[in-house]
C-alpha positions in Angstrom: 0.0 0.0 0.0 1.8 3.7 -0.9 0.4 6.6 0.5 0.9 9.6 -1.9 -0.5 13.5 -2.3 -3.8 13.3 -4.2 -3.5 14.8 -7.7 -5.8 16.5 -10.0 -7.0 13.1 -11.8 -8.3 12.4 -8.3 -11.5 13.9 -8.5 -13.6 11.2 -9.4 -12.8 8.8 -7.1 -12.5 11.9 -4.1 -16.5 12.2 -5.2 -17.4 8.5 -4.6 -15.6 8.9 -1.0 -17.3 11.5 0.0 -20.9 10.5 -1.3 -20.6 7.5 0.6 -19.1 9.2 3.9 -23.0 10.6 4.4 -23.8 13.6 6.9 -21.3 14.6 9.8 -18.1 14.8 7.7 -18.0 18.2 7.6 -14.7 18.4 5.7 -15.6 16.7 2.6 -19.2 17.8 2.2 -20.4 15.9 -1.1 -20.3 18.7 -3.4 -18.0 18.1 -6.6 -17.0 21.9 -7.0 -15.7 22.4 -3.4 -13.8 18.7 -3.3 -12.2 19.9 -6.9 -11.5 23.2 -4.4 -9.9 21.0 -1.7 -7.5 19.2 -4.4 -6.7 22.1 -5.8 -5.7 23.9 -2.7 -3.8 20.4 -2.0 -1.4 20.8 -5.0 -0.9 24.0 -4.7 0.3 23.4 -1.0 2.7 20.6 -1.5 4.2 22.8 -4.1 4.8 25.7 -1.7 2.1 28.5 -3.2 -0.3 28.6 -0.3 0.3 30.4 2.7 0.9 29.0 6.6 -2.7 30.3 6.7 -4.6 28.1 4.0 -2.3 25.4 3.4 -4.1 22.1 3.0 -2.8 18.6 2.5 -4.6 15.8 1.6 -3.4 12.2 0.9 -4.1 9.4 -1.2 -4.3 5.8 -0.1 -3.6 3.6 -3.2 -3.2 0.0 -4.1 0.2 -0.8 -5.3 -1.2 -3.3 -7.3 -4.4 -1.8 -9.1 -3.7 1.5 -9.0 -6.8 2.5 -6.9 -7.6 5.8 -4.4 -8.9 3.5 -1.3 -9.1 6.2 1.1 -8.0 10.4 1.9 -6.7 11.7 5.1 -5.8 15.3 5.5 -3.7 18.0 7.4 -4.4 21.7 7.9 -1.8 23.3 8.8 -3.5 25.9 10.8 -7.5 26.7 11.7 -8.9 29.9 12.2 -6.3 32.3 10.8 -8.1 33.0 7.5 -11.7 32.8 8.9 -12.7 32.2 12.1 -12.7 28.7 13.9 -15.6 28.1 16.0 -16.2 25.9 19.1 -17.9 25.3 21.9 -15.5 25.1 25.2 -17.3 23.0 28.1 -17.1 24.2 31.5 -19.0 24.8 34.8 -20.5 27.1 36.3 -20.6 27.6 39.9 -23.4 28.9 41.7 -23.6 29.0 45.8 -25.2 30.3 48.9 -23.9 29.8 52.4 -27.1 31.1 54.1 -29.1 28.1 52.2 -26.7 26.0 52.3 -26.4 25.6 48.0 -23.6 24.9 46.3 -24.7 24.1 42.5 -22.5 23.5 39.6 -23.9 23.3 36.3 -22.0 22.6 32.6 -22.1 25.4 30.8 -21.3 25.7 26.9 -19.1 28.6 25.6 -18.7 29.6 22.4 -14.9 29.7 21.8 -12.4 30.5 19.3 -9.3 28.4 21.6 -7.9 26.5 18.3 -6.9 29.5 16.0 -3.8 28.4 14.9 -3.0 25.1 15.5 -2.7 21.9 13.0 -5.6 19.7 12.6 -6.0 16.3 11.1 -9.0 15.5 9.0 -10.7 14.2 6.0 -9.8 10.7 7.0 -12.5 8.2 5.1 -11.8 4.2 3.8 -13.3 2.9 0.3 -15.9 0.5 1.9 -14.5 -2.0 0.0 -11.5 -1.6 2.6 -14.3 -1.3 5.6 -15.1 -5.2 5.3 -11.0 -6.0 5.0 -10.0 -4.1 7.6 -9.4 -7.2 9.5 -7.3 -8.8 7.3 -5.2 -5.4 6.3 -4.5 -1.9 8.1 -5.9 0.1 5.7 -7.3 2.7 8.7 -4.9 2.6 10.4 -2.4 3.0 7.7 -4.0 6.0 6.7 -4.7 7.7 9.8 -0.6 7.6 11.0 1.0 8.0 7.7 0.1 11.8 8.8 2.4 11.7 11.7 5.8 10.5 9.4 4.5 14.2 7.8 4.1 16.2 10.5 7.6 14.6 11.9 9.6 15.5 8.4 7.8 18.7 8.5 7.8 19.8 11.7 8.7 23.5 11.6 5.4 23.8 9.0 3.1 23.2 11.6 1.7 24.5 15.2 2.9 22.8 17.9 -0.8 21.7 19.0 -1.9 19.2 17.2 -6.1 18.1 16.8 -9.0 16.4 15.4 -12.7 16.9 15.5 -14.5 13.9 15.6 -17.8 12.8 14.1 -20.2 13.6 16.8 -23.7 11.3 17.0 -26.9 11.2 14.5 -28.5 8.4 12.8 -29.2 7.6 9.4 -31.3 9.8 8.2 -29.0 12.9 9.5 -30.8 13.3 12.7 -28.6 15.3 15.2 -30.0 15.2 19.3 -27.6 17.9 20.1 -28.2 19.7 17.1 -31.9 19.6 17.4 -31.6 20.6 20.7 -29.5 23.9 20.5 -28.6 24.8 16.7 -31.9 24.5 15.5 -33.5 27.2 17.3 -30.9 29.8 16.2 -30.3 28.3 12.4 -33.9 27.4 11.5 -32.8 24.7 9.3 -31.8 21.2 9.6 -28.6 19.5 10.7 -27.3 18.2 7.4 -27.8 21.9 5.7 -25.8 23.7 8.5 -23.3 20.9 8.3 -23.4 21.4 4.5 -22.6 24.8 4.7 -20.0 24.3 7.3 -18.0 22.5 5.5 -18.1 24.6 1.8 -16.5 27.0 3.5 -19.8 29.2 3.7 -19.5 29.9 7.7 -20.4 33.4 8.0 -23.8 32.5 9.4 -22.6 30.9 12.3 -20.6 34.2 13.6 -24.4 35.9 12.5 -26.8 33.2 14.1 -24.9 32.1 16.8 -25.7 32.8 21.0 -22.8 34.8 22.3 -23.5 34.0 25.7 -22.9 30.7 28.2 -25.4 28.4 27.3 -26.3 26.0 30.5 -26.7 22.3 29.5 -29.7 22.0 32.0 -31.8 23.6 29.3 -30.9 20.6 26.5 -33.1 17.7 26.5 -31.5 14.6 28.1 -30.8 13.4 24.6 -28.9 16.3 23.6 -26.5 16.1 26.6 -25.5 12.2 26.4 -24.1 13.7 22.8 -21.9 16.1 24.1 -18.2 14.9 23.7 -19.6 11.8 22.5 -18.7 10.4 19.2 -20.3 8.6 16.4 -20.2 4.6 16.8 -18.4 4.7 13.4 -16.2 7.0 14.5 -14.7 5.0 18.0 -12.3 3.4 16.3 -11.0 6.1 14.6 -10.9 8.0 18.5 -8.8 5.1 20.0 -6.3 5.4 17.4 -5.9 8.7 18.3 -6.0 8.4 21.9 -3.3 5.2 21.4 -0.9 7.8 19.6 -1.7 10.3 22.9 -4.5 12.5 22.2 -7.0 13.1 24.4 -10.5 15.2 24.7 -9.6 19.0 25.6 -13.1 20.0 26.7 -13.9 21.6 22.9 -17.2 20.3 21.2 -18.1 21.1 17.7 -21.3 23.6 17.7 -23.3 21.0 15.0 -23.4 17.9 16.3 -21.4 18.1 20.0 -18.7 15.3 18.3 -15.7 15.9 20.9 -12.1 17.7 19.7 -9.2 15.7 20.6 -5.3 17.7 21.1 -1.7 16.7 21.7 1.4 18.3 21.4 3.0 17.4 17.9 6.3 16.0 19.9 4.5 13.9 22.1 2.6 12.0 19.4 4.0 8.4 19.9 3.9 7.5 16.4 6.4 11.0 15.7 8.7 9.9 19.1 9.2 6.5 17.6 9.9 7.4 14.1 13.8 6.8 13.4 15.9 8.3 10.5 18.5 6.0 9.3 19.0 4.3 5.7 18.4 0.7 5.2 22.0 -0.4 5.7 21.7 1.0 9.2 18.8 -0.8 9.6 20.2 -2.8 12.8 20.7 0.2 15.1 17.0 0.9 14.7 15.5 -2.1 14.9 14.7 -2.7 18.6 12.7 0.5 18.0 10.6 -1.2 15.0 10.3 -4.5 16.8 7.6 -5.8 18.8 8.0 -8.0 21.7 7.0 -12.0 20.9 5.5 -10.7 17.3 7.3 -12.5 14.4 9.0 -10.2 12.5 7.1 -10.8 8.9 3.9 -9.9 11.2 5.3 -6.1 12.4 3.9 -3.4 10.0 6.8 -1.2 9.2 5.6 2.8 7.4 8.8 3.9 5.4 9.7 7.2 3.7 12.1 9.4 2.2 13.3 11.8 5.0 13.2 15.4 3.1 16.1 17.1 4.8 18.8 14.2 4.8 17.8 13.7 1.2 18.1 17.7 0.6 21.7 17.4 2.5 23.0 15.4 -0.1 22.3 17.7 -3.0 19.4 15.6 -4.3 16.3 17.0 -5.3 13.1 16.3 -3.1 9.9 18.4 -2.6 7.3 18.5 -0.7 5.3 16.9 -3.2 7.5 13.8 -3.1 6.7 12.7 0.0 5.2 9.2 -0.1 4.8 6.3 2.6 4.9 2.6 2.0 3.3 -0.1 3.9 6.2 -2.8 4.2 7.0 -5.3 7.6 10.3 -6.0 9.2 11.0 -9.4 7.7 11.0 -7.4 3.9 13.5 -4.9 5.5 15.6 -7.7 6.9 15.5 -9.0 3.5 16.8 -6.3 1.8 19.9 -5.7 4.1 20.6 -9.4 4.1 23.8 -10.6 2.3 22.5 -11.2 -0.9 20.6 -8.5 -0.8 16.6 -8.9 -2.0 16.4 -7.3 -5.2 12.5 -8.0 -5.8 12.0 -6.4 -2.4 13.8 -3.6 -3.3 12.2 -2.8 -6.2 8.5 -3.6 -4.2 9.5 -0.7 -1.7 11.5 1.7 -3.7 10.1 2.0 -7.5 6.6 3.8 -6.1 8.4 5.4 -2.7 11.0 7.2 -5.0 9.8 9.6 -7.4 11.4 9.3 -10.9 13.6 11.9 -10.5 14.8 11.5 -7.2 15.9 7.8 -8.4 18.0 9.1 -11.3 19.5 11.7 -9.6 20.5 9.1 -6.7 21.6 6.9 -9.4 23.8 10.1 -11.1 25.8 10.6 -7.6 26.1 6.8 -7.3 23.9 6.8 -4.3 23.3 3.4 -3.3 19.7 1.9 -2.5 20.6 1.1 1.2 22.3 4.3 1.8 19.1 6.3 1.1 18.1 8.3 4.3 14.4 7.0 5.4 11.8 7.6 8.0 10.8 4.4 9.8 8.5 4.1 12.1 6.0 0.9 13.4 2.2 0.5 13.5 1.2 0.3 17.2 0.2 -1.9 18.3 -0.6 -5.3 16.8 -3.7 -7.5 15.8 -3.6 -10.6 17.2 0.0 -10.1 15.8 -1.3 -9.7 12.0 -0.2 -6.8 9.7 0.4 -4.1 12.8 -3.0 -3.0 13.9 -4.9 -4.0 17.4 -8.7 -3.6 17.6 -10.9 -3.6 21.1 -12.5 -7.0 21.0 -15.8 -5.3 21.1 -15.5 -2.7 18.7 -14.7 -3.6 14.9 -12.8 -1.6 12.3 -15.9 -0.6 9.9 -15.5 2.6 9.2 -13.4 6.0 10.2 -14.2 9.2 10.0 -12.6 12.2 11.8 
């Protein structure tokens, strides 16, 4: 499986995602003009034309075999500095009265603008072909952390807080408790219009429409408040990756559906501590850091890529828009730096991981395959030690969203 920036040609397939995604992913509303938008703003970011402000970065998953988009996942690399972010912060308020002998506290919903600036992750959606083989391969899981080898080769692009807002509850038809509840009365039109709106950019109503003071939760039907900070059932497993990699609820709501924000610090993501740069021929002083314990090693899911600046300090070419990630495992990588050194594996890893160019240019300096300088980093943790992905046993890998 590669991961690589989505591309003009796209389109098409970017459609079928998104029409299938249904209500609640506000970042890739099904609308074919503002997706063509998004990939446009997407190549023009990886080629260094958009500014810190609207730079956008969106990822294709594809089969190395057919040639197929299975699933986008995005980074923005800031919120709120071009138009204004909105969310609700949850909090209490304290009321009290010695003489009665009161003390009430009550949660309390504040409209808030806290994330201005910092780097969100989004626009993460699976083929549903890959839905029902999630099993069997990481495709979500894949796709979700290929983002951190970004932000980690990247770094000094991006805010140092790092979040996601995730998929809050409705049913099937678009149905929305909290939404019903609160937005409703101020919008005047249903959930899956306002989340519509939201998400083609057209937000000016909310700064219009929306109640500028505390709202108390008390008011909100029971229904409404078991959705706040609560996620869509499609959506959990896409939260415990998160929260595996180290981010956790920071108390900010979105103001549609009351789907919870999640935020770590961009060092302290586990997936960006473990990553290790080193070329393949120094594959043995990184390896206890791509091992797992008792896992066999064909059975450890191993993300590679080209590491930007090492590449850059050898005189080759590499731009943003080169950045790719492969899929591979530890016994393939063992292979390779073996004696006789696995040509067929080599090729499998490096002909779609290594633009065109980069390879000739490697091949003009006399750069040799094992010396190239990569970004390694593990899947964690393991399905019942299969292909680098562990699931709850209660929850199943069906769909993800954030």
């Amino acid at each position: 499986m590669l991961i690589r920036p989505i591309q003009m040609d796209d389109l098409d397939e970017m459609v079928e995602l998104a029409t299938a995604a249904g209500i609640g992913v506000t970042s890739l509303p099904s609308d074919r003009a503002r997706l063509l938008q998004r990939i446009a703003t997407s190549v023009d970011s990886f080629a260094g034309k958009r500014s810190h402000a609207d730079a956008d970065y969106l990822f294709a998953l594809q089969d190395a075999d057919k040639q197929h988009m299975l699933g986008v996942c995005g980074v923005k690399a800031s919120v709120g500095l071009d138009e204004v972010w909105y969310n609700y912060r949850v909090s209490q308020t304290v009321t009290a009265s010695k003489e009665m002998h009161l003390h009430k506290r009550m949660q309390t919903l504040h409209l808030s603008n806290d994330m201005t600036g910092a780097t969100e992750i989004c626009s993460l959606l699976l083929h549903p072909d890959c839905r029902k083989s999630a099993r069997r391969r990481p495709y979500g899981s894949f796709l979700s952390k290929c983002r951190f080898l970004f932000l980690a080769a990247y770094a000094e692009q991006f805010d140092s807080r790092v979040f996601a807002e995730m998929r809050g509850q409705s049913d099937d038809d678009g149905h929305s408790p909290f939404w019903e509840a609160l937005g409703e009365h101020f919008f005047h039109f249903e959930f899956p219009q306002a989340d519509y709106l939201s998400g083609t950019g057209n937000k000016a109503f909310i700064a219009e429409l929306m109640p500028r003071h505390p709202i108390y939760t008390v008011f909100l039907n029971e229904a409404a408040r078991d959705c706040i900070a609560q996620v869509h059932r499609d959506t959990l497993p896409a939260l415990r990756m998160l929260e595996a990699e180290g981010f956790r609820k920071n108390n900010m709501i979105d103001i549609f559906d009351g789907g919870p924000c999640v935020e770590v610090e961009l060092a302290s993501i586990a997936a960006v501590e473990r990553t290790q740069v080193a070329t393949l021929r120094e594959l043995a002083t990184v390896r206890p850091y791509l091992e797992l314990p008792a896992t066999d090693a064909a059975e450890t899911a191993v993300m590679v890529a080209p590491d930007p600046s090492a590449i850059r300090a050898l005189d080759l070419p590499f731009a943003m828009a080169d950045f790719r990630v492969r899929l591979t495992d530890l016994a393939t990588l063992d292979a390779m730096t073996g004696a006789e050194g696995d040509k067929a594996a080599h090729d499998g890893l490096f002909d779609m991981l290594l633009s065109a160019e980069l390879q000739a240019a490697a091949a003009s300096i006399s750069l040799h395959w094992l010396d190239m300088p990569l970004l390694m980093t593990r899947l964690k943790p393991v399905l019942n030690s299969r292909h680098g992905i562990q699931l709850d046993r209660n929850t199943h890998l069906e769909q993800v969203d954030d």
